[in-house]
C-alpha positions as a Markdown table, in Angstrom:
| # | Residue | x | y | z |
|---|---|---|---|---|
| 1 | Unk | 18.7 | 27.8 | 4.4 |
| 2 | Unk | 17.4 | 31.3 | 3.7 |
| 3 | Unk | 16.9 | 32.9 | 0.2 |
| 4 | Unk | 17.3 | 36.4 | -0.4 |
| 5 | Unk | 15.2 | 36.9 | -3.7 |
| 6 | Unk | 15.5 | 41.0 | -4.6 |
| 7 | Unk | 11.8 | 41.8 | -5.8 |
| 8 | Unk | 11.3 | 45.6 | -7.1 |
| 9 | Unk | 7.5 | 46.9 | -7.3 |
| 10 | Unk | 7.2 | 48.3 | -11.1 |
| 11 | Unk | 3.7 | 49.1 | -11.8 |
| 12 | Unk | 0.3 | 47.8 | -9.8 |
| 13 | Unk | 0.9 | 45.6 | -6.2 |
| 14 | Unk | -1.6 | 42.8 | -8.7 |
| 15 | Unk | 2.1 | 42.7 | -10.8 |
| 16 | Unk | 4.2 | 43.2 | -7.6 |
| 17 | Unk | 2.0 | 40.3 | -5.7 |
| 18 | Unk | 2.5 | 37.9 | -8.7 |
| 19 | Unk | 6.5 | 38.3 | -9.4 |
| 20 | Unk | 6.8 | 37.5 | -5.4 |
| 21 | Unk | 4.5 | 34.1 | -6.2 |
| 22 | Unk | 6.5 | 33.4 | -9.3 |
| 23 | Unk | 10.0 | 33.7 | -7.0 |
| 24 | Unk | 8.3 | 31.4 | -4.4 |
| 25 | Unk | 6.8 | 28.8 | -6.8 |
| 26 | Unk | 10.5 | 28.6 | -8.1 |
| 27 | Unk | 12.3 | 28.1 | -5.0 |
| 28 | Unk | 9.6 | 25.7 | -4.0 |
| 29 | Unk | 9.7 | 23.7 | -7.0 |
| 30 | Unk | 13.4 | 23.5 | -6.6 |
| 31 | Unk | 13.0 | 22.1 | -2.9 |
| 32 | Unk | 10.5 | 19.3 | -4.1 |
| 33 | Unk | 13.3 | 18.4 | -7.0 |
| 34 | Unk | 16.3 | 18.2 | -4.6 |
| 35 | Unk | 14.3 | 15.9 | -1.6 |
| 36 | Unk | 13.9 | 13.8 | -4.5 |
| 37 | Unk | 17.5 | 13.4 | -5.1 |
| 38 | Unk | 18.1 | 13.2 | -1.5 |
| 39 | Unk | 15.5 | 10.1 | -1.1 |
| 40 | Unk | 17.8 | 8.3 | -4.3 |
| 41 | Unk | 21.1 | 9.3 | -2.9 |
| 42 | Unk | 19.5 | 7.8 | 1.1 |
| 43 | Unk | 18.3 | 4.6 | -0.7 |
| 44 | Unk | 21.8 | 4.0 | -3.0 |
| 45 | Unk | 23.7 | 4.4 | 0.4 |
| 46 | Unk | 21.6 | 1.3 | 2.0 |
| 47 | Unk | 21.8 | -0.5 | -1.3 |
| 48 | Unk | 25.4 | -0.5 | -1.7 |
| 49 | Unk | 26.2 | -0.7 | 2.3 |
| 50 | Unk | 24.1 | -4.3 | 2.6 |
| 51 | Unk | 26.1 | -6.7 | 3.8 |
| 52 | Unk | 24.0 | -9.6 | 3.6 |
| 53 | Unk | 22.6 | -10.4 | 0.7 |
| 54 | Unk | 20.1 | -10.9 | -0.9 |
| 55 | Unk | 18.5 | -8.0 | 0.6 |
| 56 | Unk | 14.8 | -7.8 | 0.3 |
| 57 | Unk | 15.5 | -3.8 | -0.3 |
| 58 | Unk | 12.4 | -2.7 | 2.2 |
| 59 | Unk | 14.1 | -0.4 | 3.9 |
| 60 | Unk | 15.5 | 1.1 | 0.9 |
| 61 | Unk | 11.8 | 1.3 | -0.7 |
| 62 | Unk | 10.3 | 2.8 | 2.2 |
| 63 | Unk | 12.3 | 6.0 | 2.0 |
| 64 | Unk | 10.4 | 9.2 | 1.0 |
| 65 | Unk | 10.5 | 12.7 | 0.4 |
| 66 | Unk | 7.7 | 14.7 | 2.6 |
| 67 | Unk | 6.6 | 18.5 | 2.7 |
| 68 | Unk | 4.8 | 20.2 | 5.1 |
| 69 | Unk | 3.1 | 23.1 | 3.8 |
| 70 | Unk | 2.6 | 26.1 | 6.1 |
| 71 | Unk | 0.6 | 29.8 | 4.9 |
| 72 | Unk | 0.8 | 28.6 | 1.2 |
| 73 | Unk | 4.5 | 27.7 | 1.1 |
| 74 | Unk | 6.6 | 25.5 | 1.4 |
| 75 | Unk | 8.2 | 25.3 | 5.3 |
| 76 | Unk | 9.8 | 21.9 | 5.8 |
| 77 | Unk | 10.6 | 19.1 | 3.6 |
| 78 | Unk | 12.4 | 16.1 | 4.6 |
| 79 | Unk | 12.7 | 12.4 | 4.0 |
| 80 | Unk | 11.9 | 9.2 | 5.4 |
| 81 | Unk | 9.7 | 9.8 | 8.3 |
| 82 | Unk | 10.6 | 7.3 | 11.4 |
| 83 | Unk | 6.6 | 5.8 | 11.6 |
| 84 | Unk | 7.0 | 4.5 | 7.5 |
| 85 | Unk | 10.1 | 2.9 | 8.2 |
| 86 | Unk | 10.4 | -0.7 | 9.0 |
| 87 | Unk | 10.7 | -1.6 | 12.7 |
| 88 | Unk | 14.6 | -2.0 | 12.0 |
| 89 | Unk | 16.0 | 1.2 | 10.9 |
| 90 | Unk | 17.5 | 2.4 | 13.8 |
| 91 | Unk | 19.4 | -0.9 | 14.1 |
| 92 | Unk | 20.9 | -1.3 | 11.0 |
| 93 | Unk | 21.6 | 3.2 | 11.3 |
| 94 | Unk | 23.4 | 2.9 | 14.6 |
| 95 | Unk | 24.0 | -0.2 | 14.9 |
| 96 | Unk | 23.7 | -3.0 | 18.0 |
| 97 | Unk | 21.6 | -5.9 | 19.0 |
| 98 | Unk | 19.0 | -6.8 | 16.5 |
| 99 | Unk | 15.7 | -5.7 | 18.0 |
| 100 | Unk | 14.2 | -8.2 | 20.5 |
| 101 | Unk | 18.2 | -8.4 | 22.2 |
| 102 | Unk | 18.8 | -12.1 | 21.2 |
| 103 | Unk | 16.5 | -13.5 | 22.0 |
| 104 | Unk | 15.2 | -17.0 | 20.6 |
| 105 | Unk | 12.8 | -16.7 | 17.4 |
| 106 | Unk | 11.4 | -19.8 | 15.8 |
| 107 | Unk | 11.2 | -20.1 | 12.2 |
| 108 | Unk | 13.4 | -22.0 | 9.9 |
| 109 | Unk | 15.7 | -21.0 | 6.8 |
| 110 | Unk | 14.5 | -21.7 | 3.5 |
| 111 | Unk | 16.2 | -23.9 | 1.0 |
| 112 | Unk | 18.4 | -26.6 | 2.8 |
| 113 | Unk | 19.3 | -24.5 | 5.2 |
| 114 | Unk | 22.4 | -22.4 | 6.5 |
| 115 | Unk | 26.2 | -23.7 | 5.1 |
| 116 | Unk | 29.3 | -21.7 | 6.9 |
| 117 | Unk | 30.7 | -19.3 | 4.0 |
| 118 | Unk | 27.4 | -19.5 | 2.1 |
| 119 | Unk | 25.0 | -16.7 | 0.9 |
| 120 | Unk | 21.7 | -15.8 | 0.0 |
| 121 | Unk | 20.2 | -18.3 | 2.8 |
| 122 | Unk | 17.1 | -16.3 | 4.6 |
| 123 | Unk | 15.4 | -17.0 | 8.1 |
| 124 | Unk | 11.8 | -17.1 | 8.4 |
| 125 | Unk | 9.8 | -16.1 | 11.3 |
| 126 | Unk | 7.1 | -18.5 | 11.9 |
| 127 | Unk | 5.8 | -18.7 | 15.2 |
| 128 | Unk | 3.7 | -21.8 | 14.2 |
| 129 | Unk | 6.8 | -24.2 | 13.6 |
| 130 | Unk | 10.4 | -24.8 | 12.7 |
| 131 | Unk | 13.9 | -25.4 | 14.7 |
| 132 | Unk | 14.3 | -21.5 | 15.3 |
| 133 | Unk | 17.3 | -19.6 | 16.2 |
| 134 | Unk | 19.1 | -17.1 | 18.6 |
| 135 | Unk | 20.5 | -13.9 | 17.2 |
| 136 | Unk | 23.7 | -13.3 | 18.9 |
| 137 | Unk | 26.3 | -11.0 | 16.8 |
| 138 | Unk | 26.6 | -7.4 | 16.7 |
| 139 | Unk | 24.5 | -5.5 | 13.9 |
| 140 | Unk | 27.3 | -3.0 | 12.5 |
| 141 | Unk | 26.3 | 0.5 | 11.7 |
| 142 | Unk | 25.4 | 1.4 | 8.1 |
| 143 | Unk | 25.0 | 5.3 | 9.2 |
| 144 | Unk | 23.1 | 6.1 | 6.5 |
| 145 | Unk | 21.5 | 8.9 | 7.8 |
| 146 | Unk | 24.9 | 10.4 | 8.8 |
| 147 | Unk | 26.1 | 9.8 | 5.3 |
| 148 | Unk | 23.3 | 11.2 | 3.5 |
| 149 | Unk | 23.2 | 14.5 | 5.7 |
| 150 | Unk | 27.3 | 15.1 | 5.2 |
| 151 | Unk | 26.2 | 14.6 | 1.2 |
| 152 | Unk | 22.8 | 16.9 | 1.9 |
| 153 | Unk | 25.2 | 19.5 | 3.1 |
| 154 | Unk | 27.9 | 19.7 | 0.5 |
| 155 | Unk | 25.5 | 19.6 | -2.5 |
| 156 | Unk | 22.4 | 21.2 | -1.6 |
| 157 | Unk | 24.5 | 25.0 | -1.1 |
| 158 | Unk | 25.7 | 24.3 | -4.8 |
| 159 | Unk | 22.5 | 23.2 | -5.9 |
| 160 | Unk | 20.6 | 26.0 | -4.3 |
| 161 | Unk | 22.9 | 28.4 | -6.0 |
| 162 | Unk | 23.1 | 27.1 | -9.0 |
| 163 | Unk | 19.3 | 26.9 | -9.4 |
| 164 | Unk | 18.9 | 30.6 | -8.2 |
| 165 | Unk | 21.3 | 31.5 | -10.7 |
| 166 | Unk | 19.2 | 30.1 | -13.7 |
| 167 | Unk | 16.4 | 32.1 | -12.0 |
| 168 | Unk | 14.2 | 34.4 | -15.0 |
């Protein structure tokens, strides 16, 4: 999104250069403040969309705000950059075969073990021992990223405004 910020030169270009900085540092600062609320909203989603719990809430906690700085400003920021994530994220985003497609992974489930309707019973990969199992049903899509950008662009035009409005 582009900002039109309406500068006028009154007195020296030292003034001039330093209401321009000002304008920047503000819009910056404003940038950092909303990835921020983007990385909550992002994690809240995949908190509140968990199906099986208890969660272990990694790939909540690994989402986080970025910026890339470019000639002294700010040109990109962003959240939750793909090589932080856990190996998973696409799965439980779009959905499908867990990774490795099924196939058998040894381990064993803590406590006494699975019981039909139950919760809160986790597998263990352990390559050393136990009975193991095969992962055969259908991951559903959380589509968290799809949710967070349709939130991204109602509120950030509102935020953007407001803030600019505030703007000394």
């Amino acid at each position: 999104m582009a900002y039109k910020i309406k500068v006028t030169k009154r007195g020296s270009m030292k003034n001039w250069a330093k209401q321009i900085r000002k304008n920047i540092d503000y819009v910056e600062k404003g940038q950092e403040i909303f990835s921020k609320r983007t990385v909550d909203y992002m994690s809240r989603v995949i908190r509140d969309n968990t199906k099986r719990k208890p969660s272990t809430g990694r790939l909540a906690k690994s989402i986080k705000s970025y910026v890339d700085w470019g000639g002294g400003m700010i040109t990109v920021f962003g959240i939750g950059k793909t090589s932080d994530l856990p190996s998973y994220w696409a799965a439980v985003n779009y959905g499908g075969i867990i990774p490795g497609g099924g196939k058998f992974v040894r381990g064993s489930f803590d406590g006494e073990g699975p019981v039909a309707g139950g919760d809160g019973v986790r597998f263990g990969k352990d390559n050393r021992r136990g009975a193991g199992m095969r992962a055969k049903h259908f991951i559903r899509p959380m589509n968290y990223i799809e949710k967070t950008q349709a939130w991204f662009n109602m509120e950030w035009p509102k935020y953007s405004r407001n803030r600019m409005s505030k703007r000394k």
